[in-house]
C-alpha positions, 0 to 999 in steps of 0.5 A, a space after each residue: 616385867 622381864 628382864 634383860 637376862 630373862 628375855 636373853 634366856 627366852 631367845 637362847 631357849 627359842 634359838 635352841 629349839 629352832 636348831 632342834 626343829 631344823 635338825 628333824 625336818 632335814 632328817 625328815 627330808 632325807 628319809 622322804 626324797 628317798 621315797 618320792 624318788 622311788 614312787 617317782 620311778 614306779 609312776 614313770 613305768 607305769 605311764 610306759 606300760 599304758 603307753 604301750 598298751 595304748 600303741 598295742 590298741 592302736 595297732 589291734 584296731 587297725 588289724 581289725 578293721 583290715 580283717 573286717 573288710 576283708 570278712 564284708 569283701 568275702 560275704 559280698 562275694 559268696 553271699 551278694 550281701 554283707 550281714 551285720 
């Protein structure tokens, strides 16, 4: 059976321990908020250029289907018909 000097020691120990745990996961933590803050900023810059790239569609869609209608006016007008 233990006794109270063991059990006081085991708890110190233990205490110990926690403290060093403690120590490494804040440690651990700095060094990674580091990294999650700079994937973070890639992550945003990324979803800036898809944003562009999908407003550059949007506005590449429109002018194709300006010049397509312009290309059926001019077919209708030469040709009497429109090719497909």
């Amino acid at each position: 059976m233990a006794t109270s000097d063991q059990i006081q020691l085991k708890l110190r120990l233990l205490k110990a321990d926690l403290e060093e745990f403690k120590g490494d996961f804040n440690t651990f933590a700095s060094k990674t908020e580091g990294r999650f803050d700079k994937l973070y900023e890639l992550m945003d810059g990324l979803a800036g250029d898809f944003k562009k790239f999908d407003e550059e569609q949007i506005v590449l869609s429109g002018n194709q289907t300006g010049h397509t209608d312009r290309l059926e006016q001019l077919e209708k007008k030469v040709f009497g018909h429109i090719s497909l």
